[in-house]
N, C-alpha and C positions, 0 to 999 in steps of 0.2 A: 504494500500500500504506500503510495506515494504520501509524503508528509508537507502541510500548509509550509511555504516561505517566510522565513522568520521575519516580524516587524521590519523595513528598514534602518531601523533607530540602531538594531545591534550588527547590522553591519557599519551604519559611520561609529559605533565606540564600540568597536567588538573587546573582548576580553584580552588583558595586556598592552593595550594601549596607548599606556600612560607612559610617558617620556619623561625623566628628570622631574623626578615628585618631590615638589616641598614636604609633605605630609606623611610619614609612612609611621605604620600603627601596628603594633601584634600585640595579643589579645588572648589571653588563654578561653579555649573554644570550652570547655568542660566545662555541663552546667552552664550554659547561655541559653537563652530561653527567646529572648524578644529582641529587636533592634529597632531602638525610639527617638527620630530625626523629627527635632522642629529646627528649620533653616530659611531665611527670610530667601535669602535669595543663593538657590540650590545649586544650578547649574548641571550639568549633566551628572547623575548618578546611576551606576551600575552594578547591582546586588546580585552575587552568586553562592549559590548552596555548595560548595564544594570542600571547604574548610572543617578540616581533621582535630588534629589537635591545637590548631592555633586559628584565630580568626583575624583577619588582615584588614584595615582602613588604608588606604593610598592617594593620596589627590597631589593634583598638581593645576595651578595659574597662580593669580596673583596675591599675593599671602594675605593682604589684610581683608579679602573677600572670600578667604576658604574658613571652615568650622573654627569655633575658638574652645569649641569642647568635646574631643574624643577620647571616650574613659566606660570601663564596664562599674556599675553601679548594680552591685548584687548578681542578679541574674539577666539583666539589660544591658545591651551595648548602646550607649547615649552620645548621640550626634548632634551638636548645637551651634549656629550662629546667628548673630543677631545684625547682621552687616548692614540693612537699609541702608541706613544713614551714612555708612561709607562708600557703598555703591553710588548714589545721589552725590556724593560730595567729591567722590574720585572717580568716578564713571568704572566701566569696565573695559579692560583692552585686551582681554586672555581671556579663551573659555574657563572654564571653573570644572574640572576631571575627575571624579571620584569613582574609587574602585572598592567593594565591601566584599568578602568574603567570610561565609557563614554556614554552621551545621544544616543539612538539609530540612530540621523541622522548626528553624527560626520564625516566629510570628515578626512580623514587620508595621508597623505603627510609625506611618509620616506625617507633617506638618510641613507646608512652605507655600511661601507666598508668589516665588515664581521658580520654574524649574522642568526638570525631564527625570521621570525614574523609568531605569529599564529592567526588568525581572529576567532573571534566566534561570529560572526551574523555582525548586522548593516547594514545602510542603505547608509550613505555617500558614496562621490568618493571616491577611491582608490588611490591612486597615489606610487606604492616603487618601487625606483631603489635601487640595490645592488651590489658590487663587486661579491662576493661571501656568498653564503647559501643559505634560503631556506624560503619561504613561502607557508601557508598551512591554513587551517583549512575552514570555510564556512563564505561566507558573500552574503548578499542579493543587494548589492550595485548594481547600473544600468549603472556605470562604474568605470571599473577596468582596470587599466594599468598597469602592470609589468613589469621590465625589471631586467635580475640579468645577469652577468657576466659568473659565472659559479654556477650551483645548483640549487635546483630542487624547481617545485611549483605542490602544490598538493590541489585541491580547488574544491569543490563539490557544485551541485547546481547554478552555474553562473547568472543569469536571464536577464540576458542583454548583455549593447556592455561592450566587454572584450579585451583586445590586449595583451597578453605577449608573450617578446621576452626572447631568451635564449640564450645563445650564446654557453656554452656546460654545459649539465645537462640531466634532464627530465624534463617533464609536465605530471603530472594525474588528468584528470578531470572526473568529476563523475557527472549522472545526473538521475534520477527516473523520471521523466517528462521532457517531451519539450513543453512549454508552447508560443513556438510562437513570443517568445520578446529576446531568445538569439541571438547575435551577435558578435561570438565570430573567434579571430584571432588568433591561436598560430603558433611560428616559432621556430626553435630549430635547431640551428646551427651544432651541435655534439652531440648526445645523443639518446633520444627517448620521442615516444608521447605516451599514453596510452588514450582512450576516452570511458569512462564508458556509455553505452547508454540503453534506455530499451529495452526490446526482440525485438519489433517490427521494429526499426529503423536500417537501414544498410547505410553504406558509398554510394553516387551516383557514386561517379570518384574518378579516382586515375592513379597516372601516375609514372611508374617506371624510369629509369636512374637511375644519379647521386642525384637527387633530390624526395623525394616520398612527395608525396601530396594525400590529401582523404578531402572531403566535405560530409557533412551532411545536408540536405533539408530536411525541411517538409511544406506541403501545408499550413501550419498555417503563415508562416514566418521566422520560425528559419533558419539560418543560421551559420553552425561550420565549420573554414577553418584551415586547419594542415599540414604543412610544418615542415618537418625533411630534411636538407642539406647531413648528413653521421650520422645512425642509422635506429632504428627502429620506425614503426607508426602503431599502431593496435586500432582496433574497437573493443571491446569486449561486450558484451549482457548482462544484469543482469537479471535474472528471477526472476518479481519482486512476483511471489507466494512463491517462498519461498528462495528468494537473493542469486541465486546462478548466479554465472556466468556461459555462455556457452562458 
């Protein structure tokens, strides 16, 4: 079976990226439980489940715009900056790079006011609210709650209960299987929905007005509900013999 193409977000920051880091972190990974990032202004951040017995922070731009606090606190790894004010008063002229490496059943709990999170696997809860930006990439977690301001999430593979809300942006999800256990809610204020499905699966309903709504059933259990306020909402088909869409 041919597998969805990964966000484009993790091909521009794929894994190892990062060049000549101001910031390098290790972290005893035993007994880590959660990783809890409030950051005014984020920058690119990229979180991976692969860390053994050490868990890694990495970032690299410009210093007085990167975290001012990374430190495990109990059983939390706590990621903090409060930069506004210096963003504002010194602009930015370097992206902002961050690399987190973590046990695969870390719950994840973010804050920020503008930024990019990219997921590559794991199992923990979800939890990010955002002003403004964008989250993307794949995770296996069995709940996920989003909610961003404005901008976009693009997330493949869901396997569970899901809720993001949007207030004006997009949503693109991607799925190669319905396995029966997703439970998923998207709402999108201003924008549009995209819902990658296999050939076989078609929307049941769908209701036009000022509001478009489209559900996705299948006798297994799955359940996918898609609300767009003003924009667009499409179903699209992946032919998964050879990953074309139809």
């Amino acid at each position: 079976m041919m597998a969805l193409h990964p966000p484009k977000t993790l091909y521009k920051f794929p894994m190892g990226a990062i060049n000549n880091p101001v910031v390098v972190k290790n972290i005893t990974a035993a007994g880590l439980e959660e990783l809890c990032i409030d950051v005014n202004i984020l920058g690119n951040l990229l979180i991976c489940f692969d860390a053994e017995s050490s868990a890694t922070v990495v970032s690299a731009g410009e210093e007085h715009l990167l975290p001012e606090r990374i430190e495990r606190v109990e059983r939390s790894l706590v990621i903090e900056g409060r930069n506004m004010g210096t963003y504002f008063r010194h602009r930015q002229k370097q992206k902002i790079l961050t690399e987190v490496h973590l046990p695969l059943q870390t719950k994840v709990n973010a804050s920020f006011m503008a930024g990019v999170i990219i997921l590559n696997g794991g199992e923990g809860d979800v939890d990010i609210k955002g002003r403004f930006g964008e989250v993307a990439g794949i995770t296996h977690s069995k709940n996920v709650n989003i909610s961003l301001g404005g901008g976009d999430v693009s997330l493949n593979e869901l396997s569970g209960k899901a809720s993001l809300n949007i207030s004006f942006g997009s949503a693109t999800l991607g799925w190669t299987e319905l396995r029966g256990t997703e439970q998923v809610n998207i709402h999108c204020g201003f924008g549009g929905v995209d819902l990658l499905l296999p050939s076989h699966i078609t929307p049941i309903e769908e209701h036009g007005g000022l509001f478009k709504e489209k559900k996705i059933t299948t006798p297994s259990g799955t359940n996918i509900h898609a609300t767009v306020g003003f924009g667009g909402l499409d179903v699209l088909n992946w032919d998964l013999e050879g990953s074309d869409e139809k």
